[in-house]
C-alpha positions as CSV (number, residue, x, y, z in Angstrom):
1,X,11.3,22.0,-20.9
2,X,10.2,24.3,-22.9
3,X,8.5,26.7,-20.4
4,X,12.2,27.4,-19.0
5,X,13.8,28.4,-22.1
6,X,14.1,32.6,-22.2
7,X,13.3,32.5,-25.9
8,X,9.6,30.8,-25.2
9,X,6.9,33.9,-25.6
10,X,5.2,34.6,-22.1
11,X,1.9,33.9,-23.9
12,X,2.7,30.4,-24.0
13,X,4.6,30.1,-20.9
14,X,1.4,31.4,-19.1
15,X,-1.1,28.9,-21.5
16,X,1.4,25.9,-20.9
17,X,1.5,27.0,-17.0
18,X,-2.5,26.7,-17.1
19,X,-2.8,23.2,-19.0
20,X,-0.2,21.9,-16.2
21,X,-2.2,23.8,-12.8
22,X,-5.4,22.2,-14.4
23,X,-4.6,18.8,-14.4
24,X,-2.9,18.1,-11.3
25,X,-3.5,18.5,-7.4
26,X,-7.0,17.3,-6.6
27,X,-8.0,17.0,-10.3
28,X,-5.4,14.6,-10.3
29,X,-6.4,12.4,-7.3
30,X,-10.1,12.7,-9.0
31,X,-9.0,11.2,-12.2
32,X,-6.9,8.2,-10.2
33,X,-10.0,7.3,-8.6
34,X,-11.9,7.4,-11.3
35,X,-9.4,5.1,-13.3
36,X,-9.1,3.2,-10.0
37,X,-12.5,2.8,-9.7
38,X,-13.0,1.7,-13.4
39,X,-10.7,-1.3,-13.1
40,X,-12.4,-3.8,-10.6
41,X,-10.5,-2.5,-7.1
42,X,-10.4,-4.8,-4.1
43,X,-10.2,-1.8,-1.7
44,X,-9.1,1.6,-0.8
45,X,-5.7,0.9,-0.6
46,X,-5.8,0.1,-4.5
47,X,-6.8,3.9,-5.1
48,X,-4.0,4.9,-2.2
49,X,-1.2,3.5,-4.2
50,X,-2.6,4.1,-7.4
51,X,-2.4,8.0,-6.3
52,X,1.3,7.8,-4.8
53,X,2.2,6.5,-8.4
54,X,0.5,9.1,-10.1
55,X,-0.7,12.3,-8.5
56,X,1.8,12.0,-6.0
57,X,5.0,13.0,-8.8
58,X,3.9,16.8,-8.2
59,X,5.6,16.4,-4.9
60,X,8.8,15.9,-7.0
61,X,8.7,19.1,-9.0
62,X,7.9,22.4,-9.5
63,X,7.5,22.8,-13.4
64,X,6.4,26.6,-12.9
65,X,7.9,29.9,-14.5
66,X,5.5,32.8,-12.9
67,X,5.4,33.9,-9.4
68,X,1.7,33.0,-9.2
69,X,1.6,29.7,-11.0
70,X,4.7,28.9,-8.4
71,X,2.5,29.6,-5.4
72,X,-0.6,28.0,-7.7
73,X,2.3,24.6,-8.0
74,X,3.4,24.8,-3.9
75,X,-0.7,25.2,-2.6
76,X,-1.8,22.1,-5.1
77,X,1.8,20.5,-3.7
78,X,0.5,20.7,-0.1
79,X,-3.4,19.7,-0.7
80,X,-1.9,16.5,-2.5
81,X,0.2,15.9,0.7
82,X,-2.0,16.1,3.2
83,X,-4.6,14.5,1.3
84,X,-2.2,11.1,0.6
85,X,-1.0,11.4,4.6
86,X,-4.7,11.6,5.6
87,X,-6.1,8.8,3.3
88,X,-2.4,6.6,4.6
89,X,-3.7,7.0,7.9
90,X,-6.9,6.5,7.6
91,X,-6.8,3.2,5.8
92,X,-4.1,1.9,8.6
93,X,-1.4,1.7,6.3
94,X,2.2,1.4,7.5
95,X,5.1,1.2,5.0
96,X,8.3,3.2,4.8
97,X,7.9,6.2,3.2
């Protein structure tokens, strides 16, 4: 990626680190239910998976070059966590993960 290569300026390292910190964490779940919302769902569980396919993959990474944007990445990481673990619960739903 390119934000990890030592030759990338830090100007774009620190726009490219602020277009990725925008669009995920809650943004992220926002825009799932949105897109969830806008295709006929049958229930609330159709926005829970929708947002373990989608806004859950920031659990699997941390794209981030800067200290800051790192801790920005690791916050947005733990608000999308707890928020998928509360909704899981909430809706009664048991599967493996």
């Amino acid at each position: 990626m390119l934000l990890n290569i030592d030759t990338t300026p830090k100007e774009l390292v620190l726009l490219m680190e602020a277009d990725l910190l925008d669009e995920e964490g809650a943004m992220g779940i926002v825009f799932d239910c949105m897109t969830v919302g806008a295709s006929s769902p049958t229930s609330y569980e159709d926005a829970y998976y929708h947002i373990k396919n989608y806004s859950a993959n920031i659990l699997n990474y941390n794209p981030m070059v800067t200290d800051k944007a790192k801790l920005y990445w690791l916050q947005k990481q733990k608000a999308v966590s707890e928020f998928i673990d509360l909704l899981k619960l909430e809706l009664g739903i048991y599967d493996n993960d």
